[in-house]
Residue, then its C-alpha position, 0 to 999 in steps of 0.5 A: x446371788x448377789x443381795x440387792x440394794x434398793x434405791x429408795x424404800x418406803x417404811x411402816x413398821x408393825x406399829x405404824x400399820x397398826x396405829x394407822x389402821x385403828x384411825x382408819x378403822x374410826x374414819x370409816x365408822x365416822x363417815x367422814x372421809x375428807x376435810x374432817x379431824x385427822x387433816x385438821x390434826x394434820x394441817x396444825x401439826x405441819x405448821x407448828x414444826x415449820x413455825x407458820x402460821x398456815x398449812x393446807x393440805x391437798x392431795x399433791x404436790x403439784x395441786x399445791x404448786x398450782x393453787x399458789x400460782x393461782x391465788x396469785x393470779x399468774x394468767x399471762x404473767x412471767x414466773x421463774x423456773x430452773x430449767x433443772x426441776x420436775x415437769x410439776x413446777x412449770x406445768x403448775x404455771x401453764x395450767x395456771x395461765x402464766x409462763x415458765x422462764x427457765x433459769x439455769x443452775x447453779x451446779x454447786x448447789x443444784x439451785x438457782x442464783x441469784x445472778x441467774x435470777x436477775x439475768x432472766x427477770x424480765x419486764x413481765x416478771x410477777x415471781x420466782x419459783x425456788x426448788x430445793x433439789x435433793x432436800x439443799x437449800x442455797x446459802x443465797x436463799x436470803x439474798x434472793x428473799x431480799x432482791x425479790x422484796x426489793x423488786x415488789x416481786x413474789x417468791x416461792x417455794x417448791x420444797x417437795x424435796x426438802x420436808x424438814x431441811x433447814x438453812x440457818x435454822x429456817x425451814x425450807x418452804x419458810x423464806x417467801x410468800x409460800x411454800x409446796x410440798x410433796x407427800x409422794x410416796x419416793x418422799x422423805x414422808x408420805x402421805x400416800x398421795x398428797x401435798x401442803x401449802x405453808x405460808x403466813x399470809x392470810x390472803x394466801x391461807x384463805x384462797x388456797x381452802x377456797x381452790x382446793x374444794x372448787x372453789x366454793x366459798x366454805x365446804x357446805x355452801x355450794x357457791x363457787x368464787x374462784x375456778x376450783x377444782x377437786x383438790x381435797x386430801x381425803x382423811x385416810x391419807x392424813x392419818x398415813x401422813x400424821x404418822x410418817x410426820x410423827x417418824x420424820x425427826x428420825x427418818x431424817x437422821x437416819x438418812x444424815x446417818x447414811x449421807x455421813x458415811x458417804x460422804x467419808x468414804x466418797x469426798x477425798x476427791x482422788x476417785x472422780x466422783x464429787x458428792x454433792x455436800x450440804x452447802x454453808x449452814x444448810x442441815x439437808x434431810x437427804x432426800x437424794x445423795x447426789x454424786x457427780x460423775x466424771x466427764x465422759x461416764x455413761x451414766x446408763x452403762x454404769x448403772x447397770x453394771x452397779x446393778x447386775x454386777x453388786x446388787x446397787x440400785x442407783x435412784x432415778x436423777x434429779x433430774x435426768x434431763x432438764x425441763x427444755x428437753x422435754x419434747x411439750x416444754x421444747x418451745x421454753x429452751x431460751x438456748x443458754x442453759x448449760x449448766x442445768x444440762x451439766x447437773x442433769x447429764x453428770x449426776x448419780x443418785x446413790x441408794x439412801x433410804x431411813x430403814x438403810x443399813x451401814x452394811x448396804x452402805x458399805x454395799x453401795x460404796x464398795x460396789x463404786x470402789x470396783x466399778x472404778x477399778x473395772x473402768x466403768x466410773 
């Protein structure tokens, strides 16, 4: 029987269940099960090692999303979006009353350019959501910073890929007015279920501490300011996260370990596959190694065969289709996104986990070397 591969793994070893356990253990005792001292631990210990000034944690990536979103009052506004991220980031828009303007990808990088983004401004424009798809940061990031500045618009960042990427040395989620991040448990870390907001503004600080606990003015004052909602991380889910957040240096050079090898074994250009390599300056954190396939490839058919055939278990795309090919987000498709159908139609996400041995690597990567010798890649 051939061993399995994973596709991702989530990892707690003995130590950490056991230092997780002992806080959750005073949690209960406490009785203080949300916004209390362990998030507040949390929030200061996430905001030092991004260098901000603010971190608040709320129990999703996608609350994140949107709070930013209403805090900068979007209601029939016009925000960015690539075509190429996850539903989270334009829902995040139309929840919060404005609209998703899809912008193609660049397929180097995975992102957005910033040709593409002065194509798709329009009149109605008020900001750009930039994602950090697989945990790369484009080059452009300072460019678009500036063009942004320039227009007397906002950008942000969707950054749940991409908890402890750096470009030049500056964080992702670190470049505009905010930052989202995720802590789903496929993440580089995990909280279990939750989310943060970085950012140096205060305005934006304070409007999202008011958003997340519906909209009260403080937490023992039950007068309502701001159309709120239940959106607090309780504080068995900041103890998990303070721990994956203490282990994310290592995890993440673990992962640039795997990646490394990859890439070795993958980037003579010979065998048709092109890995997706760190751009100029950007340290990547590897939430996903990405390899695009040739044309042509039946992505589905080969991931099968690596399954049943060498035990790989590929990941799931970033992303399988683009938003417009989502039947709810059909009416978005502006009909000239063709490189974001390219990006998500072409690649593969090849098994990358912290835990991950150069042996399942070598799995993984023996396991393309037939697949291209019995013409399934």
């Amino acid at each position: 029987m051939v061993t399995q591969v994973p596709p991702t793994r989530i990892d707690f070893s003995p130590e950490d269940r056991a230092w997780i356990t002992e806080r959750i253990s005073q949690v209960l005792e406490s009785g203080r099960l949300t916004l209390g001292p362990f998030g507040e631990e949390f929030e200061k210990l996430l905001a030092n090692g991004m260098g901000v000034k603010h971190a608040i944690t709320v129990n999703s990536g996608t609350a994140s999303l949107e709070i930013m979103l209403r805090a900068m009052n979007v209601a029939s506004k016009d925000v960015l979006v690539p075509a190429n991220t996850f539903f989270a980031t334009a829902a995040a828009v139309i929840s919060a009353g404005g609209t998703p303007v899809l912008m193609d990808t660049d397929v180097a990088t995975l992102s957005t350019s910033l040709a593409e983004i002065e194509r798709r401004l329009t009149p109605n424009t008020v900001g750009i959501m930039i994602v950090h798809i697989a945990g790369f940061i484009t080059p452009e990031m300072p460019a678009i910073t500036a063009f942004a500045e320039k227009k007397g618009i906002w950008l942000m960042e969707d950054a749940a890929h991409a908890q402890g990427s750096t470009l030049d040395g500056k964080h992702a989620g670190t470049f505009g007015l905010a930052g989202s991040f995720s802590f789903y448990p496929t993440k580089v870390m995990t909280s279990a279920e939750g989310g943060v907001i970085v950012t140096d503004d205060d305005f934006m600080a304070n409007e999202a501490r008011i958003y997340r606990d519906q909209g009260k003015a403080s937490f023992l004052q039950n007068t309502h300011i701001r159309m709120g909602y239940n959106w607090r991380l309780s504080e068995p889910h900041a103890v998990i996260g303070l721990r994956h957040l203490h282990n994310l240096p290592t995890m993440i050079a673990n992962r640039r370990r795997i990646a490394a090898r990859y890439d070795a074994a993958l980037s003579g250009g010979g065998n048709g596959l092109r890995p997706m390599l760190q751009p100029k300056g950007c340290v990547s954190n590897y939430y996903k190694y990405v390899v695009m396939l040739p044309e042509g490839v039946d992505r589905a058919a080969a991931k099968k065969w690596l399954r049943e055939q060498r035990g790989v278990n590929c990941s799931g795309e970033v992303y399988e289709v683009p938003l417009h090919k989502n039947e709810v987000l059909k009416h978005l498709d502006p009909g000239n996104l063709t490189q974001s159908e390219i990006a998500c139609g072409r690649q593969l996400c090849l098994p990358i986990f912290a835990s991950m041995t150069d042996a399942q690597a070598d799995q993984v990567i023996e396991g393309l070397h037939a697949a291209q010798k019995d013409g399934v890649l």
